[in-house]
C-alpha positions as CSV (number, residue, x, y, z in Angstrom):
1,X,-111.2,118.4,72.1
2,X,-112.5,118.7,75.2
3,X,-113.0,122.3,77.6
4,X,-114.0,122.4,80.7
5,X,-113.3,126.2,81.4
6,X,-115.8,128.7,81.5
7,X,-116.5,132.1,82.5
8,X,-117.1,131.4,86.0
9,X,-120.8,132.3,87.6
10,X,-122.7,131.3,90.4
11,X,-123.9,127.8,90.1
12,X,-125.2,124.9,92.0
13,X,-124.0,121.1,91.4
14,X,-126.6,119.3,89.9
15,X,-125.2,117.0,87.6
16,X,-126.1,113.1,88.0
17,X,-124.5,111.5,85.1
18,X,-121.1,111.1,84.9
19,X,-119.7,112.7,81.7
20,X,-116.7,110.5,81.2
21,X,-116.5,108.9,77.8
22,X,-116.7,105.2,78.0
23,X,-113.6,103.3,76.2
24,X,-115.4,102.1,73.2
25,X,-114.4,99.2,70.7
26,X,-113.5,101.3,68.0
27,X,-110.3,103.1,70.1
28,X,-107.5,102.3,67.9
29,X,-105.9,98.7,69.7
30,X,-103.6,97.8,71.3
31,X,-101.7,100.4,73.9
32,X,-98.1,100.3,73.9
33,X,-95.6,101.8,76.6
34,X,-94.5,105.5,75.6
35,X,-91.7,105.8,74.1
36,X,-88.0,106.0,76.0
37,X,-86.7,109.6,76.6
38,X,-85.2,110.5,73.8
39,X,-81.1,111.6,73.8
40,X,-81.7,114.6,72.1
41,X,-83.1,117.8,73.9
42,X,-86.2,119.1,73.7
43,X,-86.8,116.8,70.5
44,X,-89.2,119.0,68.7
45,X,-90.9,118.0,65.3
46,X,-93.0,120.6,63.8
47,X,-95.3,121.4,61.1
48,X,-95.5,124.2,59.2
49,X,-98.9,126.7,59.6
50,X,-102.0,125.7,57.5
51,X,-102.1,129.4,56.5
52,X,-99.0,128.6,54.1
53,X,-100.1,125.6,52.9
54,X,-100.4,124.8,49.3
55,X,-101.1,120.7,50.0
56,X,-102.6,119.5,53.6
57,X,-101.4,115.9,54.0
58,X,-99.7,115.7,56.9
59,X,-97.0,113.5,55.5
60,X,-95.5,116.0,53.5
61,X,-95.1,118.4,56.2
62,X,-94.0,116.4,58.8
63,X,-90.8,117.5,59.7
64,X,-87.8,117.4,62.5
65,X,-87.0,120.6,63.7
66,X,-83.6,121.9,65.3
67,X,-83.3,122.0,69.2
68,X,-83.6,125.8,69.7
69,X,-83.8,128.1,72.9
70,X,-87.3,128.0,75.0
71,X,-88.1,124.6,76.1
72,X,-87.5,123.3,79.7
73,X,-85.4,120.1,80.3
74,X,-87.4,117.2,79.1
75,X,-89.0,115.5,82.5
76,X,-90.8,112.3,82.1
77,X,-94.8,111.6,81.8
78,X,-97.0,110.8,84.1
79,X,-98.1,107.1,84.9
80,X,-101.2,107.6,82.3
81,X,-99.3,109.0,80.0
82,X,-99.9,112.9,79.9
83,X,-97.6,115.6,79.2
84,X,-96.0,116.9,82.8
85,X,-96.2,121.1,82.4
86,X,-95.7,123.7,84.5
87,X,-97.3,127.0,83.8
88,X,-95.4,130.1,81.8
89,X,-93.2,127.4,80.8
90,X,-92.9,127.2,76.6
91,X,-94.7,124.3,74.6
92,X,-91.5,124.5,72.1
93,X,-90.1,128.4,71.9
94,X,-93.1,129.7,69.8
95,X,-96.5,128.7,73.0
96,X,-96.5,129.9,76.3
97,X,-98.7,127.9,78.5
98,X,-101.0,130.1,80.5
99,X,-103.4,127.5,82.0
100,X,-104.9,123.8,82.0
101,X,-108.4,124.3,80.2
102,X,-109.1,120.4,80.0
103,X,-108.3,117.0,80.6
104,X,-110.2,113.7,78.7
105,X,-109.5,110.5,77.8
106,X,-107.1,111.7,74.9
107,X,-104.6,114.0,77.0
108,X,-105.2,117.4,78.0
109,X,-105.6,121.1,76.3
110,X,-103.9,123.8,77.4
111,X,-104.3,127.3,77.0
112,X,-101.4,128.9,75.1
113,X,-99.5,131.8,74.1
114,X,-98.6,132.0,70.4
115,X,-95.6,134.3,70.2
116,X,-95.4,134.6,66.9
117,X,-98.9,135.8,66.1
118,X,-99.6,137.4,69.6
119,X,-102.9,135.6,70.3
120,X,-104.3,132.7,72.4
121,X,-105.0,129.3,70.9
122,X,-106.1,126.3,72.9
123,X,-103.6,122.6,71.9
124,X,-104.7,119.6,72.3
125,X,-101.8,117.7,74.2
126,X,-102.2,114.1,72.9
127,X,-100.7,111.0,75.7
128,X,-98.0,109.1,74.7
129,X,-99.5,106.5,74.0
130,X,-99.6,104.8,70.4
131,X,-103.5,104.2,69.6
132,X,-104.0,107.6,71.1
133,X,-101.0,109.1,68.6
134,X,-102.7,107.2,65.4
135,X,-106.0,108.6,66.6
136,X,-104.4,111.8,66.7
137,X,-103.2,111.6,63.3
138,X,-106.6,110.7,62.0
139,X,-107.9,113.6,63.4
140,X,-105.4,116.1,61.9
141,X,-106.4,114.2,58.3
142,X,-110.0,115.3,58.7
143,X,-109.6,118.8,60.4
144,X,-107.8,119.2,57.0
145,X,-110.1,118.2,54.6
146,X,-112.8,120.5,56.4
147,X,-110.4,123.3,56.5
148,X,-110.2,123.1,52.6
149,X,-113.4,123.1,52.5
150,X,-114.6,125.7,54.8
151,X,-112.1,128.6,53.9
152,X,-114.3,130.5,56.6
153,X,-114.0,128.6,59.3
154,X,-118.0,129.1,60.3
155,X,-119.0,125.5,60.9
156,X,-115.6,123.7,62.6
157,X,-113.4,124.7,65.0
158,X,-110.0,125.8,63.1
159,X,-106.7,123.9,63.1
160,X,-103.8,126.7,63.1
161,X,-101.0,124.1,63.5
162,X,-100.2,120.9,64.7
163,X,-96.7,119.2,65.9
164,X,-94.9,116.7,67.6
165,X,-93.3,117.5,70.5
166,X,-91.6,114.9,72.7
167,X,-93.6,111.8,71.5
168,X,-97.0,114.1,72.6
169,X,-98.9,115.0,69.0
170,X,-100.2,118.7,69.9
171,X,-102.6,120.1,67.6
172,X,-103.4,123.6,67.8
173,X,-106.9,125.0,67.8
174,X,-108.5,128.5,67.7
175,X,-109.6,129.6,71.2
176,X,-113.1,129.3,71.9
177,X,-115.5,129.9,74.4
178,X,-117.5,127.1,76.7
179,X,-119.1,124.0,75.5
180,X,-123.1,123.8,75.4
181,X,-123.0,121.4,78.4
182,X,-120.3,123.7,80.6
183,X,-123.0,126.5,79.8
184,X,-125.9,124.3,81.3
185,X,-123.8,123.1,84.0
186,X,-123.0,126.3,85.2
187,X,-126.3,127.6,84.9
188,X,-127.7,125.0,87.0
189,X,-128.9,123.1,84.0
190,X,-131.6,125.8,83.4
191,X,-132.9,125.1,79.9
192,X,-132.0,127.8,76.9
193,X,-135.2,129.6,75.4
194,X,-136.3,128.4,72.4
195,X,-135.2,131.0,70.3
196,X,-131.3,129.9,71.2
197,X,-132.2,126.8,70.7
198,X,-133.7,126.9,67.2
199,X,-130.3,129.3,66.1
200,X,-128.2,126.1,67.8
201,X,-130.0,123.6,66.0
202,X,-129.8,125.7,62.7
203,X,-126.0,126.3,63.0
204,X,-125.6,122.1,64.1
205,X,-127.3,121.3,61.6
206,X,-125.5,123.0,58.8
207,X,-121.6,121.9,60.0
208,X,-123.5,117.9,60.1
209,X,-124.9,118.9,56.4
210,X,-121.2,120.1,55.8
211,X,-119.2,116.8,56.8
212,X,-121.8,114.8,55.5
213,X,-121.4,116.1,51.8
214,X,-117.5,115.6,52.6
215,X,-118.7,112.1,52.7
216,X,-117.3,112.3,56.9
217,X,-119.2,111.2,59.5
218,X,-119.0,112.7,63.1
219,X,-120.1,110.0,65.1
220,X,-119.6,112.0,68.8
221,X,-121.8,114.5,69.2
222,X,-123.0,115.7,72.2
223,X,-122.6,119.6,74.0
224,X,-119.5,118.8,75.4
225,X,-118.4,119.0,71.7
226,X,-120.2,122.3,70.1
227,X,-118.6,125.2,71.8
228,X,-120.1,128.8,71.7
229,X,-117.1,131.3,69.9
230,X,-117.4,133.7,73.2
231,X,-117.1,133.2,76.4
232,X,-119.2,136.6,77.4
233,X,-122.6,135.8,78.7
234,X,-125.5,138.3,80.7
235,X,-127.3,138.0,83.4
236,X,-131.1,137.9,82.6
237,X,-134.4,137.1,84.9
238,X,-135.4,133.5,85.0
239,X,-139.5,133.9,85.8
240,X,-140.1,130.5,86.0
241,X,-137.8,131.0,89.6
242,X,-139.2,134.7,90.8
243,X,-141.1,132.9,93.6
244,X,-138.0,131.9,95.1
245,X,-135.9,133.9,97.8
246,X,-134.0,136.5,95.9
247,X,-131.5,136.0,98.5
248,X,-129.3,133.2,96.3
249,X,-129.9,135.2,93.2
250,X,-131.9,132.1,92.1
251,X,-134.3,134.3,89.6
252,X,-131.5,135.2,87.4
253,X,-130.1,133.1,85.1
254,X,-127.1,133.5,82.7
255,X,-127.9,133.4,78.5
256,X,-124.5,133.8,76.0
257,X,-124.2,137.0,74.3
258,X,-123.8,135.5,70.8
259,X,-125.5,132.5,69.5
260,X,-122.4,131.4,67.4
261,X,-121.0,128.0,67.9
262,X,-118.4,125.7,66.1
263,X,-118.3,121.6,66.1
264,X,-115.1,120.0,67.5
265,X,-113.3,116.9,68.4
266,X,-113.1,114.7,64.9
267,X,-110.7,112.0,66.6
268,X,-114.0,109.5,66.5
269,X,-115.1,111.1,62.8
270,X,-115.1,107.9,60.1
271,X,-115.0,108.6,56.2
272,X,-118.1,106.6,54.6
273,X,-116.0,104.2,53.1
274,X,-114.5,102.9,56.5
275,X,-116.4,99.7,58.3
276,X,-119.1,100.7,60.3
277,X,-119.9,97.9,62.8
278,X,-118.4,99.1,65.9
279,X,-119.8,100.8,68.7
280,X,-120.2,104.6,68.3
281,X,-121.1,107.6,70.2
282,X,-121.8,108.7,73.8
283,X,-124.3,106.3,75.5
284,X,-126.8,109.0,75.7
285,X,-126.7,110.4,72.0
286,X,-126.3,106.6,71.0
287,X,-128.7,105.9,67.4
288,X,-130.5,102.1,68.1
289,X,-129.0,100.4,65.2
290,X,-125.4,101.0,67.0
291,X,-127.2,99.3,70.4
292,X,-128.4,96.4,67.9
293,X,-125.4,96.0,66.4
294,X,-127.0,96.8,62.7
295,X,-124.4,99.4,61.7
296,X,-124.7,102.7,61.2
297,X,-124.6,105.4,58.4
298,X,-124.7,109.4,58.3
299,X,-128.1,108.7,60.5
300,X,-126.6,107.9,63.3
301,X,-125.7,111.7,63.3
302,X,-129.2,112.7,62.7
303,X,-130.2,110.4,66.1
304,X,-127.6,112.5,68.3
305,X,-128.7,116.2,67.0
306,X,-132.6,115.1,68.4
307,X,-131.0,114.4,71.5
308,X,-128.9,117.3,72.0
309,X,-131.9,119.4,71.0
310,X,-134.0,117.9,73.7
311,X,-131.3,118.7,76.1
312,X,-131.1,122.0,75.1
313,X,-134.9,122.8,75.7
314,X,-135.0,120.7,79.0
315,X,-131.5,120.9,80.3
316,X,-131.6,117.1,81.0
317,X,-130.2,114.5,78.7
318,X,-132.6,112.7,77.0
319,X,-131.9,109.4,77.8
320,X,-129.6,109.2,80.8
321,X,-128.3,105.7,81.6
322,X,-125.1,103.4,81.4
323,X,-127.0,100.0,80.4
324,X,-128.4,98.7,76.8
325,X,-131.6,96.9,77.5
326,X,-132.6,100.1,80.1
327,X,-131.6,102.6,76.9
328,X,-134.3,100.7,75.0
329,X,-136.6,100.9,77.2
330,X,-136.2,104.5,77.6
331,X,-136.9,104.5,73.9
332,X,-139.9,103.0,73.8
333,X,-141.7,104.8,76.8
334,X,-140.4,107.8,75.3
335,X,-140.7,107.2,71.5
336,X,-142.9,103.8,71.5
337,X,-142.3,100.0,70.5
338,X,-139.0,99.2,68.5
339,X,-140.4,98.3,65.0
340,X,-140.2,94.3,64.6
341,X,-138.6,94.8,61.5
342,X,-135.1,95.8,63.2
343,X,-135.7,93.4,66.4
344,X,-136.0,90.3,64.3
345,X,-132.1,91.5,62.2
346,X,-129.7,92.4,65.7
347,X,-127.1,90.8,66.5
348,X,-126.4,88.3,68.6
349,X,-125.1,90.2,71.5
350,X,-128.4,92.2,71.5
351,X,-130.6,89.1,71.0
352,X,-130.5,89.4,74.7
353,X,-132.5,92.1,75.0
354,X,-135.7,90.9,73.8
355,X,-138.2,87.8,75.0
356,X,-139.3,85.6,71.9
357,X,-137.5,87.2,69.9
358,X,-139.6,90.4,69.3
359,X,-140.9,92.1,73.3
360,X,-138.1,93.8,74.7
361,X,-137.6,91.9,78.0
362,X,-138.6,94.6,80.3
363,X,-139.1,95.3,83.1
364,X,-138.4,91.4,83.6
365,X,-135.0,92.0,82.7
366,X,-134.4,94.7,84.7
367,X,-131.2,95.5,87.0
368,X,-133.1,96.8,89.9
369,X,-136.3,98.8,91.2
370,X,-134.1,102.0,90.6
371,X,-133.9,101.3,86.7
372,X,-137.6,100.2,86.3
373,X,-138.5,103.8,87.8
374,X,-136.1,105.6,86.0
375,X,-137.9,104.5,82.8
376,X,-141.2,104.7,84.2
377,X,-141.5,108.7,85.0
378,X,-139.8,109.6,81.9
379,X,-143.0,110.9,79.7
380,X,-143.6,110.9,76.2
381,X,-141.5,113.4,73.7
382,X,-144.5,115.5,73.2
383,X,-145.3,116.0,76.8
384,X,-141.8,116.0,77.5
385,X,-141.5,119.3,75.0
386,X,-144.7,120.8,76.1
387,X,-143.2,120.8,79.7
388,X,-140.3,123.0,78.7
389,X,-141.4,125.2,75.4
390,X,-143.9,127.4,75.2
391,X,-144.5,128.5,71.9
392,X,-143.2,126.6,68.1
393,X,-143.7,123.4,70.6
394,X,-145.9,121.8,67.4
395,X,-143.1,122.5,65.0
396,X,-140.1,121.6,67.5
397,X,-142.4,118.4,68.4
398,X,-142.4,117.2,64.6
399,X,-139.0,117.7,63.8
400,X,-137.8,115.8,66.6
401,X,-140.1,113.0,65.8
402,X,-138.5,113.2,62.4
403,X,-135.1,112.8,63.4
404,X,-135.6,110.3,66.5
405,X,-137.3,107.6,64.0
406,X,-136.1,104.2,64.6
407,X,-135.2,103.5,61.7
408,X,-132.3,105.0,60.2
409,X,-133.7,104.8,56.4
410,X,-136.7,106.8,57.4
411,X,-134.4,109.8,59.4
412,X,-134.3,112.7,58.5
413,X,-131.2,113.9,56.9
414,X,-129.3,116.9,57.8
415,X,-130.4,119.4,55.0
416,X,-133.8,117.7,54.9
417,X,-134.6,119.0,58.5
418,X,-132.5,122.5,57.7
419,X,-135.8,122.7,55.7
420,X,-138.0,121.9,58.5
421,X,-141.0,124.7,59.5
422,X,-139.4,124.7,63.0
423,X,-136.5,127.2,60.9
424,X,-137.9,128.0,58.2
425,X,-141.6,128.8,58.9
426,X,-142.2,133.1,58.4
427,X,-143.7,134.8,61.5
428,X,-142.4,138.0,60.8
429,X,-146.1,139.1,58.7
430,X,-147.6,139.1,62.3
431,X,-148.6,142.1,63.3
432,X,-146.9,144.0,66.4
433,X,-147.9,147.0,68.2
434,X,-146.3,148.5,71.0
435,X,-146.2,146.3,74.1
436,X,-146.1,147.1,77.6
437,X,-145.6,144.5,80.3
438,X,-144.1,144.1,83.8
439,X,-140.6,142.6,84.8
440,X,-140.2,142.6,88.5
441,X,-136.0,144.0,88.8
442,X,-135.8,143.9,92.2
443,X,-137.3,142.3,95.1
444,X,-136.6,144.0,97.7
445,X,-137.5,147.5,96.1
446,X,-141.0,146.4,95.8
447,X,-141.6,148.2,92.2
448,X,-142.0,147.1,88.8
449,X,-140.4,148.7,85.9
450,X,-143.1,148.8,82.5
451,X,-141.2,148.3,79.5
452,X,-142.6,149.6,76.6
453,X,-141.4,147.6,73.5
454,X,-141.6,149.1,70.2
455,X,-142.6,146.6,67.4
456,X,-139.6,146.9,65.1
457,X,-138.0,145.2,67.9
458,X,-139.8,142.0,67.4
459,X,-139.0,139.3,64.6
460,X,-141.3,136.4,65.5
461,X,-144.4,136.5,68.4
462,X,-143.0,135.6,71.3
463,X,-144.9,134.6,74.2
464,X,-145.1,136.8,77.3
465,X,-142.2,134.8,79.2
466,X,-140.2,135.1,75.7
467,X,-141.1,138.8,75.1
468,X,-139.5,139.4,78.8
469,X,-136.4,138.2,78.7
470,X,-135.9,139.9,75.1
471,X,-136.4,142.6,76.3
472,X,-134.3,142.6,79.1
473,X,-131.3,141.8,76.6
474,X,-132.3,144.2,74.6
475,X,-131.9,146.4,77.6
476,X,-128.8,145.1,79.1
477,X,-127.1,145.9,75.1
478,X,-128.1,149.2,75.2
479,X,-130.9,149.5,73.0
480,X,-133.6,151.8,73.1
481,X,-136.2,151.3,75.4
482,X,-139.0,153.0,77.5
483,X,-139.0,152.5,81.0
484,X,-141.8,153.9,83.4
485,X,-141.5,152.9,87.5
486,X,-144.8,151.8,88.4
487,X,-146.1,151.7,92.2
């Protein structure tokens, strides 16, 4: 599932990758022509609630219902095969459609009305088109088996329901809050503090620990698919811009309230026992063995949390092209040489990629001047990190390096890095005293405010930068806090 609304903020446009999934080889072939209108009006098959549900497989409650008050006239699809709506119009009698939230390769999701239990869920309107139907139905077999498994519902986005409603599968989803990307894209791709990112990577890190002892493996993830539970977000200073005119508001940036977030979108997720040769994953959050055409495992996972996490401390993908042999190269100015070990076994459609069977062929092979620069200024990981974090750099530096190994064997695993310093490591024995330190509010008033900071406040030391934007959320919550004008 994929959301593209958000709480709407002041943002600039500075996105240079384009976000659309590529079709890969493992989409479910071939497409067939949807299926003719059917006689009967509005042709609604249903499926009872997962609340009541003593067994999930979807073939045993698969039903047709009865034609009953509340839909509109059937009207055809679209030449691409999405569900034509109007909004206020019914999704079957029980959802209201109150607006588009999305649109991907899949179909759309619409936010909905449901007017039975009186609250908003987002459905994931599937085209008409049979390998997206199948892929549909593979999805609602997995959100199943984690919803027996997670009784909760702490690590995976919820399925309340799921139907099939004029050849269009519609599943229906607890309503969210914006992806991880949408956030950064709306903030202007201003990187998340540290301390976010270390409860992201902690919460990520145990719904991936949670498939993969379901024996599922994800195989998609990227921010577009982690979504924070609430949409409310605050405005807090962003020192690194306070130079800047205050004119554009460019000093402030916008943090989430809470830190929660849920995995979605399992149409790509593969049970272990399933062939694993195909291509898999966003280009940028790609593993190597899946560009070598080695196959992949539960590490190929692993490979995509280190490059969200990078993202989230930077606000820039990793590893942002559209071409193989340039994505290795990335790799290796980033992460060094390709061990020979894994050159010497790919495939032949990768065999390309390297001179003599062993140097990667760059930059001889390169596409144009534009490529070989784009892999030239990217620096090392740990300069890269150092750039962008200022303090638990050493510990965020490691477990990266621990879960972008090339090879897959030697990756981390899921609870392995759950165990990592960079989570676990105790700073709480430091010792605090009351702080005082300057945030300059306004600009134009020409004062700074002193905020005194009482210890009890404080879980970990924080750096100066840190210990000022805590504080200001601390403030903006409501919590106690002395504040003294200063001249």
């Amino acid at each position: 599932m994929e959301t593209q609304r958000v709480v709407d903020f002041p943002h600039r446009s500075m996105d240079k990758r384009p976000r659309k999934r590529p079709r890969l080889t493992w989409d479910i072939p071939p497409a067939v022509p949807p299926l003719a209108p059917p006689k009967i009006l509005p042709n609604i098959y249903c499926a009872q609630d997962f609340a009541t549900l003593p067994n999930y497989a979807y073939s045993s409650i698969y039903y047709k219902g009865i034609p009953r008050n509340g839909s509109p006239p059937w009207r055809p699809d679209d030449k691409d095969g999405h569900y034509v709506f109007a909004i206020g119009e019914n999704l079957t009698p029980r959802y209201r459609i109150l607006s588009k939230m999305g649109e991907g390769t899949f179909g759309q999701v619409l936010e909905c009305l449901d007017n039975d239990r009186k609250e908003i869920v987002a459905i994931k309107v599937v085209r008409s088109i049979q390998k997206y139907r199948e892929a549909a139905m593979i999805e609602i077999d997995v959100l199943q088996k984690l919803a027996r498994h997670d009784i909760c519902g702490t690590r995976c986005v919820q399925i309340r329901n799921w139907f099939d409603y004029r050849n269009h599968i519609c599943i229906v989803f607890e309503k969210l809050g914006p992806s991880l990307y949408d956030f950064l894209r709306k903030n202007s791709y201003r990187s998340f503090p540290i301390d976010l990112v270390r409860e992201f990577g902690r919460q990520l890190l145990e719904s991936v620990a949670f498939m993969h002892d379901l024996r599922l493996i994800h195989t998609d993830l990227k921010p577009e698919n982690i979504l924070l539970v609430s949409s409310e977000y605050i405005k807090v200073p962003d020192y690194k811009f306070l130079s800047r005119s205050a004119k554009d508001g460019s000093y402030f940036k916008n943090l989430p309230k809470s830190s929660a977030i849920k995995l979605i979108d399992f149409g790509s997720t593969t049970f272990e026992h399933q062939d694993h040769n195909y291509v898999v994953s966003t280009r940028h959050y790609r593993a190597p063995e899946v560009i070598l055409g080695l196959g992949w495992n539960y590490s190929c996972d692993m490979w995509s949390v280190g490059c969200i996490l990078v993202e989230l401390c930077s606000g820039e993908a990793l590893f942002q092209t559209h071409e193989n042999l340039e994505h290795l190269a990335m790799m290796e100015r980033v992460l060094g040489p390709l061990p020979q070990h894994m050159v010497i076994r790919a495939d032949r459609r990768a065999e390309k990629y390297f001179r003599r069977g062993s140097r990667l062929d760059w930059p001889e092979g390169a596409t144009s001047r534009e490529s070989v620069r784009a892999v030239w200024k990217l620096p090392r990981l740990q300069n890269l990190i150092m750039q962008h974090v200022d303090h638990s750099a050493g510990d965020l530096i490691d477990l990266l390096q621990g879960l972008l190994r090339y090879d897959p064997a030697e990756r981390l695993k899921a609870r392995e890095a759950l165990g990592h310093p960079f989570f676990t490591r105790d700073l709480r024995s430091w010792p605090f005293h009351c702080l005082a330190f300057a945030v300059h509010l306004d600009s134009t008033h020409g004062n700074l405010a002193v905020f005194l900071l009482p210890s009890k406040c404080l879980t970990r030391p924080v750096s100066l930068f840190q210990l000022k934007e805590a504080a200001y959320r601390s403030f903006l919550d409501g919590n106690e806090l002395i504040m003294k004008g200063v001249n």
